[in-house]
Jmol script that loads the backbone (N, CA, C; Angstrom):
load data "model"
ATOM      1  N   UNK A   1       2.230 -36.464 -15.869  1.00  0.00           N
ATOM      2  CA  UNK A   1       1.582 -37.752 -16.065  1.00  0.00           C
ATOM      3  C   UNK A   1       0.713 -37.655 -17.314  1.00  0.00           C
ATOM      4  N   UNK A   2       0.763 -38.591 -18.129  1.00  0.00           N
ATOM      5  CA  UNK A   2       0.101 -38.734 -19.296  1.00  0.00           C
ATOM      6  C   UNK A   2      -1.679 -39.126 -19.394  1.00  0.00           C
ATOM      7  N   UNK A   3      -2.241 -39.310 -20.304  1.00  0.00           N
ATOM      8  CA  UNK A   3      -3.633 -39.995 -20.517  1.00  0.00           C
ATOM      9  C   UNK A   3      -3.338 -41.604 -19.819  1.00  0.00           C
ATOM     10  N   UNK A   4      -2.584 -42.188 -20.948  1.00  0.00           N
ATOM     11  CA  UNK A   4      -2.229 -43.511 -20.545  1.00  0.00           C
ATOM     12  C   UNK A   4      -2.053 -43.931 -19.337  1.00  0.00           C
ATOM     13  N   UNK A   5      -1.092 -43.099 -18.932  1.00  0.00           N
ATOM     14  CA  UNK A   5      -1.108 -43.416 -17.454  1.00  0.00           C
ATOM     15  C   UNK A   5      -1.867 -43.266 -16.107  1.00  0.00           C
ATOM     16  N   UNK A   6      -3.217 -42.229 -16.524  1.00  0.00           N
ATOM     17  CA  UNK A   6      -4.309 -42.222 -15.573  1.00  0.00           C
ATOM     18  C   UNK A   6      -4.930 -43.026 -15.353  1.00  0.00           C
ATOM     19  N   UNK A   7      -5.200 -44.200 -16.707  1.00  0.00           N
ATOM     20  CA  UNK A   7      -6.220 -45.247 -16.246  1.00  0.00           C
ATOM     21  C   UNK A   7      -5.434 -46.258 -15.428  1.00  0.00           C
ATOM     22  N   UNK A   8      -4.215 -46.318 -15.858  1.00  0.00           N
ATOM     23  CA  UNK A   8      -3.328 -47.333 -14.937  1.00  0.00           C
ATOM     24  C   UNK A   8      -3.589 -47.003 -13.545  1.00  0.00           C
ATOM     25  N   UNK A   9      -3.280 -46.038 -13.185  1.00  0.00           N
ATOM     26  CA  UNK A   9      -3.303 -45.245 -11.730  1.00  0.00           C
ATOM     27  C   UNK A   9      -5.154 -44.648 -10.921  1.00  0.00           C
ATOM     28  N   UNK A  10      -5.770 -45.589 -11.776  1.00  0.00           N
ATOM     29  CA  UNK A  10      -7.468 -45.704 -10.937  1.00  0.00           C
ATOM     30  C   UNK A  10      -8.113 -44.562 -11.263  1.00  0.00           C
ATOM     31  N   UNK A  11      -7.502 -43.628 -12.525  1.00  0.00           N
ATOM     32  CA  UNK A  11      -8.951 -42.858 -13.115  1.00  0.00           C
ATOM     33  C   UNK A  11      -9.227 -43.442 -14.057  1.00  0.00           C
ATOM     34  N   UNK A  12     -10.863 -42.922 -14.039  1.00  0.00           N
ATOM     35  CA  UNK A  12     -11.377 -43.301 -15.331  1.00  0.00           C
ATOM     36  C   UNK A  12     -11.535 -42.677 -16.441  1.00  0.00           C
ATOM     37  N   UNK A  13     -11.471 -43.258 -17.475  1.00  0.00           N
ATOM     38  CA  UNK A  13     -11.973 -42.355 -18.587  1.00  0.00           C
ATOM     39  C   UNK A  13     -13.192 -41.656 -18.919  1.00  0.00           C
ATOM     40  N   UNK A  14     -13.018 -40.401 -19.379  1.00  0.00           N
ATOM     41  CA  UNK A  14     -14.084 -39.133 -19.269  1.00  0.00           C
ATOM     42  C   UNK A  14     -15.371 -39.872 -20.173  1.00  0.00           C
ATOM     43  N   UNK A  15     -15.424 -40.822 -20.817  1.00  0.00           N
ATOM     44  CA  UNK A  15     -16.468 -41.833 -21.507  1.00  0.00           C
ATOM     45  C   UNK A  15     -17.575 -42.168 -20.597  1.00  0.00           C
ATOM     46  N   UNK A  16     -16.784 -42.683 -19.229  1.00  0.00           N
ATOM     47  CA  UNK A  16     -17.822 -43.710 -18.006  1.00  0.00           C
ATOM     48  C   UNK A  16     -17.795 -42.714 -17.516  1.00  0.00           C
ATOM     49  N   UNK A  17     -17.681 -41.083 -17.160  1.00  0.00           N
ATOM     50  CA  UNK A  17     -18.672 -40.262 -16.165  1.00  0.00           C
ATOM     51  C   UNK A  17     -19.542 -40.070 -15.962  1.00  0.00           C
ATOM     52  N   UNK A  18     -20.480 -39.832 -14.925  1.00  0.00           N
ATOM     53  CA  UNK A  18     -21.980 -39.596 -14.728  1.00  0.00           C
ATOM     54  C   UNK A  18     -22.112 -38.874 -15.547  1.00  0.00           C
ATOM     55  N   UNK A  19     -23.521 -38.625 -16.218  1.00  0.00           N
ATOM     56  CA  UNK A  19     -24.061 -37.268 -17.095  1.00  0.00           C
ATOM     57  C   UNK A  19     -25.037 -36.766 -16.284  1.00  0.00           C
ATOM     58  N   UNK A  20     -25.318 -37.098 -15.156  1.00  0.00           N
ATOM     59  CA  UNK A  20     -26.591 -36.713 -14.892  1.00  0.00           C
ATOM     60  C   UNK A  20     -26.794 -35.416 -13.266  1.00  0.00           C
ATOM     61  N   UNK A  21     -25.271 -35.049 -13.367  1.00  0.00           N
ATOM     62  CA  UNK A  21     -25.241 -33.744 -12.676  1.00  0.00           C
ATOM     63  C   UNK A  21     -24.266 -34.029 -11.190  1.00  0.00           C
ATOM     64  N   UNK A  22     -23.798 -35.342 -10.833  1.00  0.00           N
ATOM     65  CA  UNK A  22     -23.366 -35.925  -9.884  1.00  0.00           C
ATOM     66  C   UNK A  22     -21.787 -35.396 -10.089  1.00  0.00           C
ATOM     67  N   UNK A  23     -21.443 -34.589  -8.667  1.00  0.00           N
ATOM     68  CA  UNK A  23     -20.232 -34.107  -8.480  1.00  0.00           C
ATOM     69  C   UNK A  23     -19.165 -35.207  -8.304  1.00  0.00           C
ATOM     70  N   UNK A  24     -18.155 -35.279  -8.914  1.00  0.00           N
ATOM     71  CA  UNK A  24     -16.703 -36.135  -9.151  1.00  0.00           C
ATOM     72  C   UNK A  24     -15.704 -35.532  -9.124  1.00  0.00           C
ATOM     73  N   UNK A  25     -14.820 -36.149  -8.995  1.00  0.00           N
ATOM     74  CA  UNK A  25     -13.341 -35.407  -8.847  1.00  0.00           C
ATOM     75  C   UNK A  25     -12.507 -35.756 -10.258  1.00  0.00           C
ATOM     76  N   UNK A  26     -11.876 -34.610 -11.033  1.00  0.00           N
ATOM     77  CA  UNK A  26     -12.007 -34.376 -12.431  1.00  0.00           C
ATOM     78  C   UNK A  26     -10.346 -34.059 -12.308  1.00  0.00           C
ATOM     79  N   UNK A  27      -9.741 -34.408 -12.946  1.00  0.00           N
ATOM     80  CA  UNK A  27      -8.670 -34.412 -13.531  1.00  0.00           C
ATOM     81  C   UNK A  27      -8.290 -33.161 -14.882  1.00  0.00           C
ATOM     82  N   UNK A  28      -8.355 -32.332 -14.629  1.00  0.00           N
ATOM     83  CA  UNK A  28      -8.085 -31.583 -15.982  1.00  0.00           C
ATOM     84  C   UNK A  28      -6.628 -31.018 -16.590  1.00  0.00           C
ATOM     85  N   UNK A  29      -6.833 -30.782 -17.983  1.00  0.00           N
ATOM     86  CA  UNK A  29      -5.532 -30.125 -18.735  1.00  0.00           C
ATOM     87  C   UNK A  29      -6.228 -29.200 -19.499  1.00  0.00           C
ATOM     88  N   UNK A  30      -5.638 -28.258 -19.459  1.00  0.00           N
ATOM     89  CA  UNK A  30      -6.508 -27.427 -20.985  1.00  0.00           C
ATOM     90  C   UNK A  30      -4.729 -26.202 -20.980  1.00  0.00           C
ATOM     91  N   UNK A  31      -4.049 -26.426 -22.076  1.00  0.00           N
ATOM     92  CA  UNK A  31      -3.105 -25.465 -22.326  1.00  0.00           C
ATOM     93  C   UNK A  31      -3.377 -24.209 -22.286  1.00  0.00           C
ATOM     94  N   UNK A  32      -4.515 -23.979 -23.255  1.00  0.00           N
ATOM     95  CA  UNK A  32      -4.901 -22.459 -23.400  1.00  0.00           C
ATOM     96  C   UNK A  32      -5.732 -22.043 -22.123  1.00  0.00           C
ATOM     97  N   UNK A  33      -6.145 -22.328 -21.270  1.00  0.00           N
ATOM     98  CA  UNK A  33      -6.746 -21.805 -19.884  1.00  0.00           C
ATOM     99  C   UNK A  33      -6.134 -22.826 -18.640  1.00  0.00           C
ATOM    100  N   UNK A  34      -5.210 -23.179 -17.913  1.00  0.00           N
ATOM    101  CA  UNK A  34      -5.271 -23.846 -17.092  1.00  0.00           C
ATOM    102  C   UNK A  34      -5.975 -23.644 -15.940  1.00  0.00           C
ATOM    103  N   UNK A  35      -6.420 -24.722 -15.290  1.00  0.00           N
ATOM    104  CA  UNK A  35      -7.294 -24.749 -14.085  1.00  0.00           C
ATOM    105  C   UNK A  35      -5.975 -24.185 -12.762  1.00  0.00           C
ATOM    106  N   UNK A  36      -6.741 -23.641 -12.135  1.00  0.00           N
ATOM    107  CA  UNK A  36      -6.166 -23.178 -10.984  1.00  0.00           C
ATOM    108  C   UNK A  36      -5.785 -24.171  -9.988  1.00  0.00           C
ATOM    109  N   UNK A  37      -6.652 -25.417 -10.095  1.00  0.00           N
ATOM    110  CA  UNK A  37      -6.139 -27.057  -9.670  1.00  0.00           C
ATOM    111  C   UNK A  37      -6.293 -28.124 -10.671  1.00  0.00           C
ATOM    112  N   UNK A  38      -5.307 -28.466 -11.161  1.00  0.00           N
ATOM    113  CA  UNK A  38      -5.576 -29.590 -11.689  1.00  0.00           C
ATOM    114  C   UNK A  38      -6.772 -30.907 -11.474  1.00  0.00           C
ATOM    115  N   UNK A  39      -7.097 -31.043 -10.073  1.00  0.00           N
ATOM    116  CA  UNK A  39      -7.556 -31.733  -9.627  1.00  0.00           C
ATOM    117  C   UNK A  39      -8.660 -31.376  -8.993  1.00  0.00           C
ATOM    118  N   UNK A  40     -10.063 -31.197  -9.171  1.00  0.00           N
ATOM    119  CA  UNK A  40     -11.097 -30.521  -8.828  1.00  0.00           C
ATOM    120  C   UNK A  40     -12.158 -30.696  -8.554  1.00  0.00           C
ATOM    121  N   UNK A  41     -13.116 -30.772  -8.471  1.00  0.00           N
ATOM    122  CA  UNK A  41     -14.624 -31.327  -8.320  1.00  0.00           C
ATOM    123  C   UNK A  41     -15.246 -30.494  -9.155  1.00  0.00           C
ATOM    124  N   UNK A  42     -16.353 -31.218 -10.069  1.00  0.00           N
ATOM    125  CA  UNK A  42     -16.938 -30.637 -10.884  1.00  0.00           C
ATOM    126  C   UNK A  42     -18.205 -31.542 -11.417  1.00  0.00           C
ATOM    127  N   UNK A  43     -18.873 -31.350 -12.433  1.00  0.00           N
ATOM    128  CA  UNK A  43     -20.427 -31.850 -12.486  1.00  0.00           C
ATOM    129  C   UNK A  43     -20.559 -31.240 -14.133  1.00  0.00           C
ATOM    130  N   UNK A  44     -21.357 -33.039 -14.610  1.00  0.00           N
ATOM    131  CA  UNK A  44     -22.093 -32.253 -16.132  1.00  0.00           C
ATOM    132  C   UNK A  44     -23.313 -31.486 -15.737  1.00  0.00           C
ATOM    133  N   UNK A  45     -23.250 -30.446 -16.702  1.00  0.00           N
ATOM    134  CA  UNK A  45     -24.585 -29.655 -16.473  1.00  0.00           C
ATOM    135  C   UNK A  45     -24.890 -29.585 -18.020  1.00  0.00           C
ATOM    136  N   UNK A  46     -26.616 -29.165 -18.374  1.00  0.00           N
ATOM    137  CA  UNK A  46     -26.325 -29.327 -19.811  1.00  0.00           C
ATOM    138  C   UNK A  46     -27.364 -27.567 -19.673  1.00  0.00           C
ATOM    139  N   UNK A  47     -26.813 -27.184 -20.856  1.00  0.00           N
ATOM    140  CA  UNK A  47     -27.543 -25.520 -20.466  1.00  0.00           C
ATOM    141  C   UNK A  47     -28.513 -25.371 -21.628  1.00  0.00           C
ATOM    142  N   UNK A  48     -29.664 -25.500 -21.466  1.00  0.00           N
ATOM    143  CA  UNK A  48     -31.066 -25.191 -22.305  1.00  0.00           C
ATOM    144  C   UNK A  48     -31.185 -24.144 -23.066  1.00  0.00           C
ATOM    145  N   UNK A  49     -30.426 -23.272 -22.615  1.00  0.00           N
ATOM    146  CA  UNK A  49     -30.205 -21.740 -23.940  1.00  0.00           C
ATOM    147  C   UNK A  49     -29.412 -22.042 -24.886  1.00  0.00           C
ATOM    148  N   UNK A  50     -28.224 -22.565 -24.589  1.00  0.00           N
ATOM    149  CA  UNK A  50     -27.515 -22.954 -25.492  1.00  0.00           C
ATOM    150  C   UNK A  50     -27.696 -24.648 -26.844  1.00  0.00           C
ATOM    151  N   UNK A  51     -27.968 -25.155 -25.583  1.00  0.00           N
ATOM    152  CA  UNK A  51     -28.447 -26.812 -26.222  1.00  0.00           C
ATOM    153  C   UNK A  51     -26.959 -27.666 -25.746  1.00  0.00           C
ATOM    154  N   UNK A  52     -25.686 -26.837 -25.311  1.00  0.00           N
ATOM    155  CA  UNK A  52     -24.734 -27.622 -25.089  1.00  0.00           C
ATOM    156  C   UNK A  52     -24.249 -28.008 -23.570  1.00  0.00           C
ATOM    157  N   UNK A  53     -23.916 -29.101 -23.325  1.00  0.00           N
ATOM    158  CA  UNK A  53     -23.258 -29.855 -22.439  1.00  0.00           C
ATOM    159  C   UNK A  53     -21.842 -29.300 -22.210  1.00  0.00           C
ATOM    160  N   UNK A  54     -21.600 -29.819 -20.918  1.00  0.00           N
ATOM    161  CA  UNK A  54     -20.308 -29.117 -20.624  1.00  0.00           C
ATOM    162  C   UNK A  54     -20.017 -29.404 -18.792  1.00  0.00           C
ATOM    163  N   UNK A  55     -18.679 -29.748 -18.618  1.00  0.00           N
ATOM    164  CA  UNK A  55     -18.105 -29.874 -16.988  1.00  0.00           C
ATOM    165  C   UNK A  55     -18.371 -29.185 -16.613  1.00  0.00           C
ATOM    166  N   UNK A  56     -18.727 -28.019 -15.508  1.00  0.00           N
ATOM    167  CA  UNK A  56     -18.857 -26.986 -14.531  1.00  0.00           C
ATOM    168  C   UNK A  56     -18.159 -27.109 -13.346  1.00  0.00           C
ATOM    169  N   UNK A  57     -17.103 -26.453 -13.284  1.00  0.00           N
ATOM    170  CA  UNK A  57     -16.412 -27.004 -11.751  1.00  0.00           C
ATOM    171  C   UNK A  57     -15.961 -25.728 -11.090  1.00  0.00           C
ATOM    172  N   UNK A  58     -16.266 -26.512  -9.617  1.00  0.00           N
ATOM    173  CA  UNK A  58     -16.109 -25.390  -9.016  1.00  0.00           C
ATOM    174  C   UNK A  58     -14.816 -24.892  -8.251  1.00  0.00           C
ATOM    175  N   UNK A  59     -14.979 -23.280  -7.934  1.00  0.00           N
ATOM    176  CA  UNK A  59     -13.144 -23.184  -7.859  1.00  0.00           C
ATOM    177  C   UNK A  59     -14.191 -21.850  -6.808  1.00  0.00           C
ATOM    178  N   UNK A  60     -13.025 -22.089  -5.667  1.00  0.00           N
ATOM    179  CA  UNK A  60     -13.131 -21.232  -4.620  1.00  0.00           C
ATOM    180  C   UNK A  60     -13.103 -19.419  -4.751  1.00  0.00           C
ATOM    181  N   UNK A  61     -12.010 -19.396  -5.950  1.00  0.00           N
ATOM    182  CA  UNK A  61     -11.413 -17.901  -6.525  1.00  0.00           C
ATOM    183  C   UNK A  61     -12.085 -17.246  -6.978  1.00  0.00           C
ATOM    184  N   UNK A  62     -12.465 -17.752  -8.088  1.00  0.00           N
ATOM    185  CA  UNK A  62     -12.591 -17.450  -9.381  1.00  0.00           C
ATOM    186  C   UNK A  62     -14.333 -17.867 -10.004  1.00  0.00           C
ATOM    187  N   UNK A  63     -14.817 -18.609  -9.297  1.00  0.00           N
ATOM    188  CA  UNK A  63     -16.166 -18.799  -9.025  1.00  0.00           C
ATOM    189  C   UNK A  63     -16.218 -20.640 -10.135  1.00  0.00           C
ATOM    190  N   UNK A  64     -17.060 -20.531 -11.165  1.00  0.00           N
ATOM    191  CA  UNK A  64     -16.896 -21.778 -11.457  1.00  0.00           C
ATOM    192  C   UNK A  64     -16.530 -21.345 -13.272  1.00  0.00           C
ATOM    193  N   UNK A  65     -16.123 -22.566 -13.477  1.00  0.00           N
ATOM    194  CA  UNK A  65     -15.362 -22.909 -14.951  1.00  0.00           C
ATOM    195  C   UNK A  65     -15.973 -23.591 -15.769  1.00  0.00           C
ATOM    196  N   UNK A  66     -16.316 -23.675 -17.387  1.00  0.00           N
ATOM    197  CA  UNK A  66     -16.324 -24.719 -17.787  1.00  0.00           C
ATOM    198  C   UNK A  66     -15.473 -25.122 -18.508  1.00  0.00           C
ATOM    199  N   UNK A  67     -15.310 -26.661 -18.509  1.00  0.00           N
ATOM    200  CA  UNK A  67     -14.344 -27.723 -19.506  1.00  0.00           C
ATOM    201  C   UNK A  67     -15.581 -28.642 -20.159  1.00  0.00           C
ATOM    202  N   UNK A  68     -14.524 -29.423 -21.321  1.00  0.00           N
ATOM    203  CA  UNK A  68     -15.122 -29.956 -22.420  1.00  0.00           C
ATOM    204  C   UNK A  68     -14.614 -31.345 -22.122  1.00  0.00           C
ATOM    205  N   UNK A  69     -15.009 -32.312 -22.568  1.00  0.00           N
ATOM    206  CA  UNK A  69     -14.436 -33.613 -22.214  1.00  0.00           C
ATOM    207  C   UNK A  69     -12.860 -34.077 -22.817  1.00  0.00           C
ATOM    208  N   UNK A  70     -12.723 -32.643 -23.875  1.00  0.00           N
ATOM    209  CA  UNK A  70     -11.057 -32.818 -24.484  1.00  0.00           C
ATOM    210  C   UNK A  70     -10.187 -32.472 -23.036  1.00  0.00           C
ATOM    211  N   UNK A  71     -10.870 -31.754 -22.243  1.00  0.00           N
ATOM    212  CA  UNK A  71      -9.901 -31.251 -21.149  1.00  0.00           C
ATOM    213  C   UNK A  71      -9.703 -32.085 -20.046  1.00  0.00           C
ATOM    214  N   UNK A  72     -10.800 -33.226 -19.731  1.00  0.00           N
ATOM    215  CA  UNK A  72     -10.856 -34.420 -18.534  1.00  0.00           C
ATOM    216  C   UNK A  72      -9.467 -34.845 -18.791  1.00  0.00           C
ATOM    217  N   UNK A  73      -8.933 -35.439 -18.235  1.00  0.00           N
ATOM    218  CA  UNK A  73      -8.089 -36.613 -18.704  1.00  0.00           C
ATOM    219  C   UNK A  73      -8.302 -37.854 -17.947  1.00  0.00           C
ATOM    220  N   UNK A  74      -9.301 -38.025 -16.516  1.00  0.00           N
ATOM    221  CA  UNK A  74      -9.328 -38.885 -15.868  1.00  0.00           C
ATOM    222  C   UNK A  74     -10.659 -38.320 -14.447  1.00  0.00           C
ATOM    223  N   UNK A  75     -11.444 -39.132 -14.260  1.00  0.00           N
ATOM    224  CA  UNK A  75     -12.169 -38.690 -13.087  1.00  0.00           C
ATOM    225  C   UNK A  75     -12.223 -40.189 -12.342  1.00  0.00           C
ATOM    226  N   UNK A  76     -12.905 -39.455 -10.903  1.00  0.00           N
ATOM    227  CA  UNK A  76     -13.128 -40.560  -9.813  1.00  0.00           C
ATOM    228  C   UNK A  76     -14.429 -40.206  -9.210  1.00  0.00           C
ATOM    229  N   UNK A  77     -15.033 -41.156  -8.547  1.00  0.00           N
ATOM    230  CA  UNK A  77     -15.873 -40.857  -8.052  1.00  0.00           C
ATOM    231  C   UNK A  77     -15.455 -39.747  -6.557  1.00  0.00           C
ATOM    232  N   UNK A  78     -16.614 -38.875  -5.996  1.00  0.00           N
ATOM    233  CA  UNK A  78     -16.156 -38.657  -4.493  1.00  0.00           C
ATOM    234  C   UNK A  78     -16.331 -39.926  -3.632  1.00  0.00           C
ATOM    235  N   UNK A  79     -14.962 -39.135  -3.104  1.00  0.00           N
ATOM    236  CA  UNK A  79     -15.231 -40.281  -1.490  1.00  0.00           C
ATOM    237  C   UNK A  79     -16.545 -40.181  -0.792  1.00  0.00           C
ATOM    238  N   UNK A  80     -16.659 -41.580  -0.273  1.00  0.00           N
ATOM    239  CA  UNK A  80     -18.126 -41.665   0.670  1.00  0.00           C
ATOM    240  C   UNK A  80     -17.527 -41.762   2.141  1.00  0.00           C
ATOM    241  N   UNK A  81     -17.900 -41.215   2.814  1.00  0.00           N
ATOM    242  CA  UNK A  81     -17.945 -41.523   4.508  1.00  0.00           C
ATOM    243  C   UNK A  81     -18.892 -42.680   4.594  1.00  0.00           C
ATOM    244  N   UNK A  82     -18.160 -43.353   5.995  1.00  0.00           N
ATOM    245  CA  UNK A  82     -18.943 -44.457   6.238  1.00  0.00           C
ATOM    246  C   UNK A  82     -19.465 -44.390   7.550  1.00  0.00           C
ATOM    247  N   UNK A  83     -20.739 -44.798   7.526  1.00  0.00           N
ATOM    248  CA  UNK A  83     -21.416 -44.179   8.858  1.00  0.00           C
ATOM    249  C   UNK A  83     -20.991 -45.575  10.051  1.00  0.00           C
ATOM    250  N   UNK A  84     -21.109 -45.242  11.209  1.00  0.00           N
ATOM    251  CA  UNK A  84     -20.845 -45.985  11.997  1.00  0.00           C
ATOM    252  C   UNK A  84     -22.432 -46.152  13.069  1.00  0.00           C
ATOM    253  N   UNK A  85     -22.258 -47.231  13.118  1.00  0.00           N
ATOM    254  CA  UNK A  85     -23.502 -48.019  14.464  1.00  0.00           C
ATOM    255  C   UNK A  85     -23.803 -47.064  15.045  1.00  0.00           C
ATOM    256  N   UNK A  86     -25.266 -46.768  14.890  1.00  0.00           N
ATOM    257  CA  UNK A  86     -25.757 -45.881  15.988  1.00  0.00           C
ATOM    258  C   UNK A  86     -25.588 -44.299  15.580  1.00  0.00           C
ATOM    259  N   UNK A  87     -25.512 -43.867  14.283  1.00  0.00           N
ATOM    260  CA  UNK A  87     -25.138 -42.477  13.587  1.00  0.00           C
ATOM    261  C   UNK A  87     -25.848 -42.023  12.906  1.00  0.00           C
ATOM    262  N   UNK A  88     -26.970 -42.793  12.257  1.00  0.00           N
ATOM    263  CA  UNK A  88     -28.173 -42.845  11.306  1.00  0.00           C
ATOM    264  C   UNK A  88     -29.106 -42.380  12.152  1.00  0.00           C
ATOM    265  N   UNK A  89     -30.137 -41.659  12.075  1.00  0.00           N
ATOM    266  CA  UNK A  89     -31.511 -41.238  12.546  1.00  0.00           C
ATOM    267  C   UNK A  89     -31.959 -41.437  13.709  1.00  0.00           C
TER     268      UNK A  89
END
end "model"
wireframe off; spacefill off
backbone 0.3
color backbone group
């Protein structure tokens, strides 16, 4: 599946992602390192030693990764559960 065809199919473009540390479900490609899932959960983090920004996602194996926004091709928000009557406090 292509770029083009992610936004057709309800991702968004890596432009409208949160920046502000909120875990999403991330779509990635990267030729020279592939992700162990294409499809992943991950979070901007921005790292103060360095000064640079960057995806951080996490992977069960291998511990966590980073990608660059050349590597998104499409994110979503996570799913929300919906609470039911009488489940709250």
């Amino acid at each position: 599946m292509n770029r083009e065809r992610a936004i057709i199919e309800d991702w968004y473009p890596v432009r409208l992602a949160p920046r502000d540390g909120t875990p999403v479900i991330l779509w990635i490609e990267d030729k020279e390192a592939p992700p162990a899932y294409p499809v992943t959960v991950g979070a901007w983090e921005h790292d103060d030693m360095t000064g640079r920004s960057h995806w951080r996602v996490f992977g069960a194996r291998y511990g966590t990764h980073t990608y660059f926004d050349r590597h998104i091709v499409g994110w979503r928000p996570l799913p929300r559960t919906r609470q039911r009557r009488g489940d709250w406090g």
